[in-house]
C-alpha positions as CSV (number, residue, x, y, z in Angstrom):
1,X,104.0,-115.2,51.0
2,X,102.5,-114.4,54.3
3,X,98.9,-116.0,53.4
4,X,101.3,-119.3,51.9
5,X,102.7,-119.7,55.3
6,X,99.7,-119.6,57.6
7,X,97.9,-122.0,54.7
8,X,100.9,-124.3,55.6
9,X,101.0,-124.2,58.8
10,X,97.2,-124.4,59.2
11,X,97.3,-128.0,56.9
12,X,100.4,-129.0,58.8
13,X,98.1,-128.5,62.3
14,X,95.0,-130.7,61.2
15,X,97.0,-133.3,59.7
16,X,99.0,-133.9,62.6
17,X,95.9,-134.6,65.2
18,X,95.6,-137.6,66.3
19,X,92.4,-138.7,66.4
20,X,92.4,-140.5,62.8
21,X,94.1,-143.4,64.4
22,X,90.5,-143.8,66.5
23,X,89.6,-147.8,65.8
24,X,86.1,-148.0,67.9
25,X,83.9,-145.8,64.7
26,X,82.0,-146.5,62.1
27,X,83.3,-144.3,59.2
28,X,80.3,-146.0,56.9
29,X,78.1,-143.2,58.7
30,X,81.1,-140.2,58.4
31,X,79.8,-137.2,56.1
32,X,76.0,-137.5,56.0
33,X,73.1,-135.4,57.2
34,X,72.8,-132.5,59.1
35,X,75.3,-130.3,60.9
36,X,76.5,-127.2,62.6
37,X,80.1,-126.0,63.1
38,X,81.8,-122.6,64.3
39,X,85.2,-122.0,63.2
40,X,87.8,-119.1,63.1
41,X,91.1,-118.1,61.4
42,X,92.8,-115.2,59.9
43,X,91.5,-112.8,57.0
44,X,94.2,-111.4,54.8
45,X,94.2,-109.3,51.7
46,X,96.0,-109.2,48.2
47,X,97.2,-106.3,45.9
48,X,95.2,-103.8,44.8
49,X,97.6,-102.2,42.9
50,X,96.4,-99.0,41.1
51,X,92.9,-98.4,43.0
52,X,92.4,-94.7,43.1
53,X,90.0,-92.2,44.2
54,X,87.9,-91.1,41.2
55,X,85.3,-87.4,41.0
56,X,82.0,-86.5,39.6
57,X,82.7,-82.6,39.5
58,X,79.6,-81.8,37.1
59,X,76.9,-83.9,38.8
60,X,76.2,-85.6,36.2
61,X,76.8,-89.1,37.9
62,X,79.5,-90.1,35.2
63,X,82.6,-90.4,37.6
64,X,85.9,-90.0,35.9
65,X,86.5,-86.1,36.1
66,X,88.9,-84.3,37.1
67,X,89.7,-82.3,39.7
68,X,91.4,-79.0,38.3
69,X,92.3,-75.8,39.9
70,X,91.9,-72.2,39.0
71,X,95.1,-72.0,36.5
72,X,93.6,-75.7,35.0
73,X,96.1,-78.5,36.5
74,X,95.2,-81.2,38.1
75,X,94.6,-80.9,41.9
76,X,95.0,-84.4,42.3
77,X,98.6,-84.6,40.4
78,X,100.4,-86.1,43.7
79,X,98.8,-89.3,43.3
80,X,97.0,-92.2,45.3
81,X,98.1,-95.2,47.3
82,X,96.2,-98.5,48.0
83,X,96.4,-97.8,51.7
84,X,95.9,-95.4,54.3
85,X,97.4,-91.8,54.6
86,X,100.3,-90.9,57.2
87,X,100.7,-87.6,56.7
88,X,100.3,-85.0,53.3
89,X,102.1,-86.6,50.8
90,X,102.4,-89.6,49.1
91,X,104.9,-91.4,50.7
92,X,104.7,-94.0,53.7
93,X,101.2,-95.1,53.2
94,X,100.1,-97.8,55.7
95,X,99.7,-101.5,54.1
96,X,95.3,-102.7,54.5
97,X,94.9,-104.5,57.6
98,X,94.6,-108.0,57.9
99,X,92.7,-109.2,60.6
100,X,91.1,-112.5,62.4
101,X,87.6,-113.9,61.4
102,X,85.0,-116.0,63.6
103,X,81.7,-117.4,61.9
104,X,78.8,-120.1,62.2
105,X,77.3,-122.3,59.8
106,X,74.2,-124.6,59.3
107,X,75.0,-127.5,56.7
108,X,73.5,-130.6,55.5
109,X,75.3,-133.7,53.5
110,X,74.2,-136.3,51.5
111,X,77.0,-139.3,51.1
112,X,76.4,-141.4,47.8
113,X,79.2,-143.8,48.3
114,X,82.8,-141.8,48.6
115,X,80.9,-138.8,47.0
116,X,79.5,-136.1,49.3
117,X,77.5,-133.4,47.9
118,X,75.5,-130.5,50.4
119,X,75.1,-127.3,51.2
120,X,75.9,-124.5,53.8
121,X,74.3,-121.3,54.9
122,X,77.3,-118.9,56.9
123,X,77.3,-116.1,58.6
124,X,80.2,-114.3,60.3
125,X,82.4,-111.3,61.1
126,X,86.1,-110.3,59.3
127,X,88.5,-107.5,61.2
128,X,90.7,-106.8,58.4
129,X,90.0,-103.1,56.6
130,X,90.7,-102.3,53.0
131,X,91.5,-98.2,52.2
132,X,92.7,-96.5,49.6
133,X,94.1,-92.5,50.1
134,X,94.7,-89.7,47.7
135,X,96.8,-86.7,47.6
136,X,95.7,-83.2,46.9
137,X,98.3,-79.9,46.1
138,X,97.2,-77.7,48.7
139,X,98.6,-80.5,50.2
140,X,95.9,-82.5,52.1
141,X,95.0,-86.2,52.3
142,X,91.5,-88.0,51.3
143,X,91.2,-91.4,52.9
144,X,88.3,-93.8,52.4
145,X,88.7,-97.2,54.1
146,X,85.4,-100.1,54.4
147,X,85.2,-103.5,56.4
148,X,82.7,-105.9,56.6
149,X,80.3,-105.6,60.4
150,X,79.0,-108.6,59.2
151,X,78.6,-111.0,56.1
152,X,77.2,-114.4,54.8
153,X,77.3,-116.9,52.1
154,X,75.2,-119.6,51.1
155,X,77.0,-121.9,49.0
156,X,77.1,-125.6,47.8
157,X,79.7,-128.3,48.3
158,X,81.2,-131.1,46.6
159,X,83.5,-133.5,48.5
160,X,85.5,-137.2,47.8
161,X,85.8,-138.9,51.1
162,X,88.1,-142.4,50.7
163,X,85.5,-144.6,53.0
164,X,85.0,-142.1,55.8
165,X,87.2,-140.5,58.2
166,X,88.4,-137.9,56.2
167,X,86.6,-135.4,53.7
168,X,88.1,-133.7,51.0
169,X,85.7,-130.7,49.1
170,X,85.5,-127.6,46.9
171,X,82.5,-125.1,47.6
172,X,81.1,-122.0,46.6
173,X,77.7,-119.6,46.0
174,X,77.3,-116.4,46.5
175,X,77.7,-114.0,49.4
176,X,76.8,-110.8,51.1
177,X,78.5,-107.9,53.3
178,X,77.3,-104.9,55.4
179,X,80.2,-103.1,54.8
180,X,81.2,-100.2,57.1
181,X,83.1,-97.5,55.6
182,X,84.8,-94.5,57.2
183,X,86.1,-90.9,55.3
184,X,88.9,-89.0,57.2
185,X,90.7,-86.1,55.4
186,X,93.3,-83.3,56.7
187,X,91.2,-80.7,54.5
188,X,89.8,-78.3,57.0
189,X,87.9,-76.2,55.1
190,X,85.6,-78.0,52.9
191,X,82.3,-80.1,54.5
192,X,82.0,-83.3,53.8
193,X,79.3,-85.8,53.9
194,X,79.0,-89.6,53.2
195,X,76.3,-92.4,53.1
196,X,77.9,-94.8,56.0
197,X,77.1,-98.5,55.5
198,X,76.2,-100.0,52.2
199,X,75.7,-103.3,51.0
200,X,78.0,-105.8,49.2
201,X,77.1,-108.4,47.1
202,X,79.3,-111.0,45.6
203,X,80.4,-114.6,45.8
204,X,82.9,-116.7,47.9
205,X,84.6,-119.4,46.6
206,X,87.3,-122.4,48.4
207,X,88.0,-125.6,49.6
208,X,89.1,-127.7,52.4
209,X,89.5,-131.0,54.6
210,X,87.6,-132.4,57.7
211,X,88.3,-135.2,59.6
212,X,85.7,-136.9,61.9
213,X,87.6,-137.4,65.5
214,X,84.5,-139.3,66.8
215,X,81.2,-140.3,65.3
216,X,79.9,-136.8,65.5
217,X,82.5,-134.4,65.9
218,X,84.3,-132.8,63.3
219,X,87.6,-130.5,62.6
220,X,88.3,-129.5,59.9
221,X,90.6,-126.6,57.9
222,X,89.4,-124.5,55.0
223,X,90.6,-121.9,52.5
224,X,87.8,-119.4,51.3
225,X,88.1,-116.0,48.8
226,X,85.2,-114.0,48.8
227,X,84.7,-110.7,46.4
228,X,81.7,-108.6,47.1
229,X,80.9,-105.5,45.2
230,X,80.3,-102.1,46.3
231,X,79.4,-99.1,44.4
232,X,76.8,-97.1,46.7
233,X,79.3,-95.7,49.0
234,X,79.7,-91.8,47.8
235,X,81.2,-89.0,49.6
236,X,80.0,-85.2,49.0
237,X,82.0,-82.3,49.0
238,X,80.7,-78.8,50.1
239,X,81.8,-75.5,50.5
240,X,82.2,-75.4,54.4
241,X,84.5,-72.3,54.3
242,X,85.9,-72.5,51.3
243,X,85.7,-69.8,48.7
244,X,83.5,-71.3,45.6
245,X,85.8,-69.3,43.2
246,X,88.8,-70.9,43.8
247,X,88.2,-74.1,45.4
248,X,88.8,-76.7,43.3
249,X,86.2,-78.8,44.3
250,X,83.5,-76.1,43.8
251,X,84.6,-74.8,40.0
252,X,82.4,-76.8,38.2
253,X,79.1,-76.9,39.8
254,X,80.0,-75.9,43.2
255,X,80.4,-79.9,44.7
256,X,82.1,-82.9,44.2
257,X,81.4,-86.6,45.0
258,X,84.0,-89.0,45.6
259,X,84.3,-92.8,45.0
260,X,86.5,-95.6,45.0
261,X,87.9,-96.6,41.9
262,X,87.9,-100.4,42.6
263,X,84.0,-101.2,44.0
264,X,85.3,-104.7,45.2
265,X,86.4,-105.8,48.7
266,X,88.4,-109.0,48.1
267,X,89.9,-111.2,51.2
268,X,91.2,-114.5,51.6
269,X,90.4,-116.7,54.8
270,X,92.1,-119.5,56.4
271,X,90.3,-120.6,59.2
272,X,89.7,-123.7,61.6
273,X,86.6,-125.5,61.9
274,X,84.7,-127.9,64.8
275,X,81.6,-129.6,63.7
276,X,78.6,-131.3,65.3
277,X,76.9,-133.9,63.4
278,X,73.5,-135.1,64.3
């Protein structure tokens, strides 16, 4: 609902500027050649329901295992939640955070009548942070969490502009993130280690409107989803202090690696857009 009414409100903003009633253009040259624009809007997430941690307890880099204590249960049995940890249990997780975005692009166009096709390199930066926690007996908390420092897309685009003025498109191609993940726990006694950034690797996929407000300025609103795909970041569990003979961590070969269940980091972005064209 939330990502319905900022969409909404976004359209309702660019439709209502005034600069479409300018008479002194030429709209034959609208939507053709190169460009550059920098732009800006809001990055939110949807449900990912069901994400969980998941173990490779016999090193055997097959993760699926479980994590069992001395008398055989499952040391995991409290659950997960697609969110970050407030306390021990599993209850009162914190929702993923949404946050803003701010980018650059290169493009070029090529207008063949009302048809527009061309193509876009992007690079940019998104606040919001996706985590996922999980619950152990003793009790403790296990929370990885990963946002993107920095990502880009190079995609194509496809537009319908009725005589100039206004351009209507659909775009895509595929996209990249260095994504920066973080491990906190409340377990003091084992060690933990992790591999930091990783790369992503995905696509991003959308559409939008721009409107030419004078023969070589541009704004414009557009909708993208992007899914890039993680599954290098791994975090190690160790002794530390623990006692090897009961910690369940340590039964089965004495470590444990940790992943997230769900590799991909999905967001959806609304964002404003100002143009030059050259």
């Amino acid at each position: 609902m939330k990502f319905a009414a900022l969409l909404a409100a976004s359209a309702a903003s660019l439709l209502a500027f005034p600069a479409m009633a300018q008479n002194d253009r030429d709209p034959a040259q609208d939507f053709n050649g190169p460009y550059i624009s920098i732009g800006g809007g809001a990055t939110l997430q949807g449900s990912d329901r069901g994400e969980t941690l998941v173990f490779d307890t016999d090193g055997d880099g097959v993760y699926g295992d479980t994590v069992t204590t001395v008398g055989g249960t499952d040391a995991f049995s409290p659950g997960f939640c697609n969110g970050r940890a407030s306390g021990t249990a599993n209850i009162d997780c914190r929702n993923d955070r949404d946050g803003a975005n701010y980018f650059g692009r290169l493009g070029y166009d090529k207008r063949m009548g009302n048809i527009v096709l061309g193509a876009v390199i992007e690079g940019g930066r998104s606040e919001a942070r996706d985590s996922v926690s999980g619950f152990s007996t003793t009790p403790a908390s296990y929370e990885m969490s990963r946002k993107a420092d920095w990502q880009a897309n190079a995609r194509l685009r496809a537009g319908y502009t009725p005589g100039g003025g206004a351009l209507f498109y659909v775009t895509g191609g595929p996209a990249y993130a260095r994504l920066n993940n973080r491990f906190a726990t409340t377990n003091a006694a084992n060690s933990f280690a992790d591999n930091g950034k990783t790369n992503g690797w995905g696509y991003a996929a959308g559409g939008g409107a721009e409107i030419m407000v004078t023969n070589k300025i541009a704004v414009g609103l557009e909708y993208l989803y992007t899914d890039v795909k993680d599954k290098d970041y791994t975090v190690n569990v160790g002794p530390g202090t623990a006692d090897p003979a009961t910690n369940p961590f340590l039964l089965d070969s004495g470590a444990t690696d940790i992943r997230r269940s769900d590799p991909h980091f999905r967001t959806h972005a609304v964002r404003g857009t100002l143009s030059y064209r050259f």
